[in-house]
N, C-alpha and C positions, 0 to 999 in steps of 0.2 A: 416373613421378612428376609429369611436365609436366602431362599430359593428367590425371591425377586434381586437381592443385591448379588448374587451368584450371573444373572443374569445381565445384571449392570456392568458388572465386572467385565464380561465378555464382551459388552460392546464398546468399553471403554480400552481393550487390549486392543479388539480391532480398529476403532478409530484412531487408535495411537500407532498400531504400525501401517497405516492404510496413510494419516498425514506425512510420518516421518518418510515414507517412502516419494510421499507428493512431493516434498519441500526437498528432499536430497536427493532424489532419482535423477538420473542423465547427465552420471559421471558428475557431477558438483556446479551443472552448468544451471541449476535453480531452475530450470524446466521443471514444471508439473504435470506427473503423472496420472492423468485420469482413470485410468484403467485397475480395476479391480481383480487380479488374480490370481492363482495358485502360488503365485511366489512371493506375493508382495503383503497377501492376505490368509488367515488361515480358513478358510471357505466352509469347512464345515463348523467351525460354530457361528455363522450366521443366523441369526433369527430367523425362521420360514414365517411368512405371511401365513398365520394360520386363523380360518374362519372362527373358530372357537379358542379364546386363551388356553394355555398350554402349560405345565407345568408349574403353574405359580400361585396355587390353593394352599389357605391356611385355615387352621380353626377358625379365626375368626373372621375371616372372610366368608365363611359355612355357616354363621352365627349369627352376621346379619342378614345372608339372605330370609332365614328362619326368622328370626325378630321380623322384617318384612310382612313375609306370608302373615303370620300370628297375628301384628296390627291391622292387618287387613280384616283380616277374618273375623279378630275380635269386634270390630264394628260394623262388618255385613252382617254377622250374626245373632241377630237383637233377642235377648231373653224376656220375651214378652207376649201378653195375648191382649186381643182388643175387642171391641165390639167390631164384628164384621160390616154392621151400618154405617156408626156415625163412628168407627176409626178409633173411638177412645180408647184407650187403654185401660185393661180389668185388673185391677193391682189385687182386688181381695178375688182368691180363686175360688171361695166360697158361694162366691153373686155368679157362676158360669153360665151359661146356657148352651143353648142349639146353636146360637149364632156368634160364638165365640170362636176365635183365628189365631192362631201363630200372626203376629206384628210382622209382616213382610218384610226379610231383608235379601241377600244375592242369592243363598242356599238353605236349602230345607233344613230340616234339624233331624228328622230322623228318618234320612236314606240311607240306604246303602253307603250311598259316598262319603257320608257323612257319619258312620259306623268309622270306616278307613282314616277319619279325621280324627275321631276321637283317639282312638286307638295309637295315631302317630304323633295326635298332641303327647300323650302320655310316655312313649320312646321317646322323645325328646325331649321332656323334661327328664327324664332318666339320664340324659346319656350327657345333658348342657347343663343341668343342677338350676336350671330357671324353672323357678315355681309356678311362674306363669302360663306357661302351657299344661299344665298339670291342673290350674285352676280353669283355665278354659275350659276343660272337659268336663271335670269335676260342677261345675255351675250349671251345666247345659244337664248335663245327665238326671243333677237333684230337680231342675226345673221339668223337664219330661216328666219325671215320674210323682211330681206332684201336682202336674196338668191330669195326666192319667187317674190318679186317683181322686181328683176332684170330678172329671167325665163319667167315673166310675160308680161315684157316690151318687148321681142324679138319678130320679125313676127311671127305670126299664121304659115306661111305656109313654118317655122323651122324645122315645128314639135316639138317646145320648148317642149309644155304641158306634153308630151306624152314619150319624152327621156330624160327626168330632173329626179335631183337626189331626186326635192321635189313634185315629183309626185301623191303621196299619200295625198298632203296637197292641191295642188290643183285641183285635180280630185281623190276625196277620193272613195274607193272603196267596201270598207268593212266597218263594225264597229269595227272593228281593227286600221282602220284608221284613225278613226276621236273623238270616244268618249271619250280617256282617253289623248290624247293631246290638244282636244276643253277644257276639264275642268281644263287642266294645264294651258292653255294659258289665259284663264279668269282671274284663279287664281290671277295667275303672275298680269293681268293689273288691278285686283283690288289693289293688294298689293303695285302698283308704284313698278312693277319689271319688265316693261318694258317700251320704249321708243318711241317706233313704234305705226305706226297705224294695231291694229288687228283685228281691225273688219271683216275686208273682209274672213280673215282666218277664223274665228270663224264662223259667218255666211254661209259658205259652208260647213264647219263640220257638225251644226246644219240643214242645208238642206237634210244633207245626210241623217240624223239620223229619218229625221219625214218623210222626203218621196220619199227618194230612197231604201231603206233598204229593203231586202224582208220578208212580215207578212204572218200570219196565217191569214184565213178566221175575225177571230176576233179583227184583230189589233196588236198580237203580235208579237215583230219582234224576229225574226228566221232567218235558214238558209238552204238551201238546201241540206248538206252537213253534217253527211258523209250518211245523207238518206233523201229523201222529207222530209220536215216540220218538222224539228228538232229544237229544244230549246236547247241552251247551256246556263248554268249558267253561265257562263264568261261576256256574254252580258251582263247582269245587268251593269256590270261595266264600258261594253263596249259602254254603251249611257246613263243611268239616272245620274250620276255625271252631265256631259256635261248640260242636260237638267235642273237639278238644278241650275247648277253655272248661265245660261242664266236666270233662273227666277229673281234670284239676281241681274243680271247685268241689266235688263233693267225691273225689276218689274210687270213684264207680267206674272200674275198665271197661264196662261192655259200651263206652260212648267213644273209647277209645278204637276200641273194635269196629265197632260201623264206619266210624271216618276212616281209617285203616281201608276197608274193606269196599267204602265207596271211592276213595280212590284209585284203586289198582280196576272197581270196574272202568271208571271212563279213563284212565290211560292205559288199558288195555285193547282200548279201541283206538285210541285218537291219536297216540304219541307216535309220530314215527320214526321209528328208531334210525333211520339213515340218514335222516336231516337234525336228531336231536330237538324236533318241532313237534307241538302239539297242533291239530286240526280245530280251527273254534268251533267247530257243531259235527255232531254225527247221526244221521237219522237211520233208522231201521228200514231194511228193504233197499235201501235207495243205492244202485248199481248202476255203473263205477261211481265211486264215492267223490267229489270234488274235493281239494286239498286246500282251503284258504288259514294259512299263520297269521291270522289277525293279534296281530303286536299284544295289544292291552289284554286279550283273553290267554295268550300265552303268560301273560307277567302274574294274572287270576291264579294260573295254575303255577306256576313258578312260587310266590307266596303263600300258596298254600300251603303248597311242598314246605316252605320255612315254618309255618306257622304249628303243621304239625310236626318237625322235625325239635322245635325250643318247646313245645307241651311236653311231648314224648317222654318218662323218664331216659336215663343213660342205658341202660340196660335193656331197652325194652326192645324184644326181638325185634322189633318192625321196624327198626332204625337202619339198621345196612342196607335192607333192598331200599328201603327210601330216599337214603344218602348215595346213594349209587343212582339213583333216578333225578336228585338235584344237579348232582355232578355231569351227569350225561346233558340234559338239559341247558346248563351253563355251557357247557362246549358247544351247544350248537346256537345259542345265541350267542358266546362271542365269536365266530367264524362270520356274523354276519353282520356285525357294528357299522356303522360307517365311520367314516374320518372327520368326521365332524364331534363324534360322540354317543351320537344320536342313533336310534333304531328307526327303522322306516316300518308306516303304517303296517302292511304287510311285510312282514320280515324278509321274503326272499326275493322282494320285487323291488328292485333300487329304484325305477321309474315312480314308486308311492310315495308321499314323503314323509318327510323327518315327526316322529307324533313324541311327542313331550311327557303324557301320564306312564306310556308301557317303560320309555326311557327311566323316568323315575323308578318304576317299579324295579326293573331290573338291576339300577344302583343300591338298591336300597337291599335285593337278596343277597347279591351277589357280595358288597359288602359285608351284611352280616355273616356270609359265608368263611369273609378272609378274618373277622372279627371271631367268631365262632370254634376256627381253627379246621372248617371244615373245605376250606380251596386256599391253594398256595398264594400267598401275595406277591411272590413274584411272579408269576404266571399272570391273577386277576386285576392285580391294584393297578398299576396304571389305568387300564381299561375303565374299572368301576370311577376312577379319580376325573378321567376325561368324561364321564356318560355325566359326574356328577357337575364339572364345568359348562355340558352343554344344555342342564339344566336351568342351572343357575341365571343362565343369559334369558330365558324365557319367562324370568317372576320380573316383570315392571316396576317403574318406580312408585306404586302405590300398592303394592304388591300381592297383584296379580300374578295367576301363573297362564301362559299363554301357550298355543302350536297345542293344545287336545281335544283330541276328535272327542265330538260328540255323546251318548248314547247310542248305542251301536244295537241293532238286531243281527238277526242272521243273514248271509247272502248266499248265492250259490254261483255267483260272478263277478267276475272280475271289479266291472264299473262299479257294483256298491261299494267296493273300499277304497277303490281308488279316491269318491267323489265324496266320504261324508264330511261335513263341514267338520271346520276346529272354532272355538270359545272360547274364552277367559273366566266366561259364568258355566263353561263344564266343567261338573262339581269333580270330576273325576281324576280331576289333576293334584287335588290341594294336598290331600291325603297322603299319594306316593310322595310328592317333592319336599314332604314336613318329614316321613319316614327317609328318605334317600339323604337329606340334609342332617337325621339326626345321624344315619349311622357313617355317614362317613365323617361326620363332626368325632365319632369316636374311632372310626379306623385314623384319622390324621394324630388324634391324641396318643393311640397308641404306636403306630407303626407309623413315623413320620417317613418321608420318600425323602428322595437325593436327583440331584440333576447328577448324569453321571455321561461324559460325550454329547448332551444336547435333549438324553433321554431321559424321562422319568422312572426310576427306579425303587422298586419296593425291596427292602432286607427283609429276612427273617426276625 
């Protein structure tokens, strides 16, 4: 409310000397001056016509977009199974079968994306003291794991395992499958945001991740796809979380060591140091290397960078070179912001455009960077406060979050990133803009900004 009547204020000086000069200019002869100038007006605090609102974010303007998302999602999101035939809904999980179904609603329950949801429900009920996103997850997580255990409990020679609808949970098959809902579900049962017993789930994620996953001669895991021995930056995301949240959970450092250790292999390849950019994919053999900064697999890797730097204890060696590799990385995406707020598909290609979920991602590190104590706020805030305005413009009034691309593969040209579609039902958005929303809901509470000359300004 400060910063919007600071603003009123401003226009209410200039229309006051911009009249009095109309109504008394030209000597007393009651001519009016139409002209707007350097003398008559003070020019630089004018308002700029700017694409995205500017300077005039409050908590609670942060709070409803969040309430927003949250309604939405609480009713896309139905905690229910049905008969896959006749539709009905299975209230006793007891009666399951083969042809029982997740109740269809906009996003899956346990993707990936939807690991990133849980997990950003839970920072934001941390960070806004609303119980309610905290019971979102909390509800979804106890009803998974008591799907699964009723799938589990049927004969083997069902075929349960194999034609259930939580397939992926308990024969994971990817690291798609297992590393970003293994670190939700930890999450959750540290925080008493679940009820259930989850071990058994977490412990097959975490099997999957150290030694089924297919590696590089050196230990690195990779994929076969979309060519032999290929590195996708999304991985990071896709297991070192997972592997942190387990160090925590049962105090066993050598989980800490792998993730450690898996990520110095692929940003040892992919980051390049002169643009502060990571590479989304690096396949083996393959000379000269193509260089595509696909937005949202840099923000994968930027997050993770967060995720094990808040595991990490304080003390633990591996914290300097890795906070020296956040830092470096933050520099070279904001060198490349645009003035809207917003990051462009491809980072370094202004002709891409504006993508909504990396933009999130990026407010939401970068943030917790200035929240953390680990990047200057005067330096980052403004920047993260605009990325986090030009978010906000893209959750609808039913609250959707819109402008994110797709599911993305690999490319090795231009035109695939240029041209892949953007969604409202790609899931990949909901997660960053709940994370992005909660923590600047707590940089505004702590480190409130000032308009200072026209500009947004963060103190220490």
């Amino acid at each position: 409310m400060m910063i919007k009547s600071c603003f009123l204020n401003v226009s209410v000086v200039v229309l006051s000397i911009a009249g009095c000069l109309s109504s008394c200019g030209g000597g007393g002869t009651g001519q009016k001056n139409e002209v707007t100038n350097d003398v008559n007006t003070p020019l630089h605090l004018l308002k700029p016509d700017y694409p995205v609102f500017y300077g005039e974010t409050t908590p609670d303007d942060v709070k409803a977009v969040l309430d927003r998302i949250h309604g939405y999602l609480d009713d896309a999101t139905p905690v229910a199974v049905i008969n896959k035939g006749s539709k009905r809904p299975v209230d006793d999980l007891s009666s399951i079968d083969t042809n029982t179904i997740f109740q269809q609603g906009d996003f899956r329950l346990i993707s990936y994306e939807w690991g990133v949801t849980y997990g950003a429900m839970l920072t934001a009920a941390e960070s806004t003291g609303d119980e309610r996103y905290r019971q979102y997850t909390q509800r979804r997580i106890d009803f998974i794991a008591d799907v699964v255990a009723a799938f589990e409990a049927l004969p083997e020679t069902a075929g349960a395992a194999y034609r259930s609808p939580v397939h992926s949970v308990t024969h994971p098959g990817a690291l798609d499958d297992a590393g970003s809902m293994c670190a939700a579900i930890i999450k959750a049962h540290q925080a008493g945001a679940t009820t259930k017993e989850v071990r058994p789930i977490v412990n097959r994620y975490i099997d999957y991740i150290l030694n089924k996953e297919f590696r590089l001669e050196d230990g690195t895991l990779a994929r076969n796809r979309p060519l032999p021995n290929t590195l996708w930056l999304d991985d990071l995301y896709m297991s070192l979380p997972a592997l942190a949240q387990m160090a925590k959970l049962t105090g066993e450092t050598t989980y800490f060591d792998e993730a450690i250790r898996q990520f110095w292999l692929f940003a040892d390849r992919m980051f390049v140091a002169e643009k502060g950019l990571y590479m989304h994919g690096w396949v083996q053999d393959m000379e000269p290397h193509p260089h595509f900064h696909w937005a949202r697999a840099n923000g994968w890797a930027l997050l993770t960078n967060v995720e094990l730097l808040s595991a990490l204890p304080d003390n633990h060696p591996a914290r300097a070179r890795l906070l020296d590799q956040f830092r470096a990385h933050v520099r070279g995406l904001a060198a490349l912001q645009d003035g809207t707020g917003f990051w462009h598909q491809l980072l370094d290609r202004n002709d891409t455009y504006l993508e909504t979920s990396a933009t999130a991602i990026y407010a939401y590190c970068i943030a917790h960077g200035i929240n953390q104590g680990w990047l200057d706020a005067k330096a980052y805030g403004p920047m993260v406060l605009q990325a986090w305005n030009a978010v906000s413009t893209q959750v609808n009034a039913q609250g959707q979050v819109e402008g994110t691309c797709v599911g993305t593969g690999m490319g090795f040209d231009p035109a695939f990133y240029y041209h892949r579609p953007v969604n409202k039902y790609a899931a990949h958005g909901y997660g960053p803009a709940i994370l992005a929303g909660a923590e600047v809901y707590r940089l505004l509470r702590n480190k409130p900004f000032e308009i200072n000359d026209s500009a947004v300004m963060f103190a220490d």
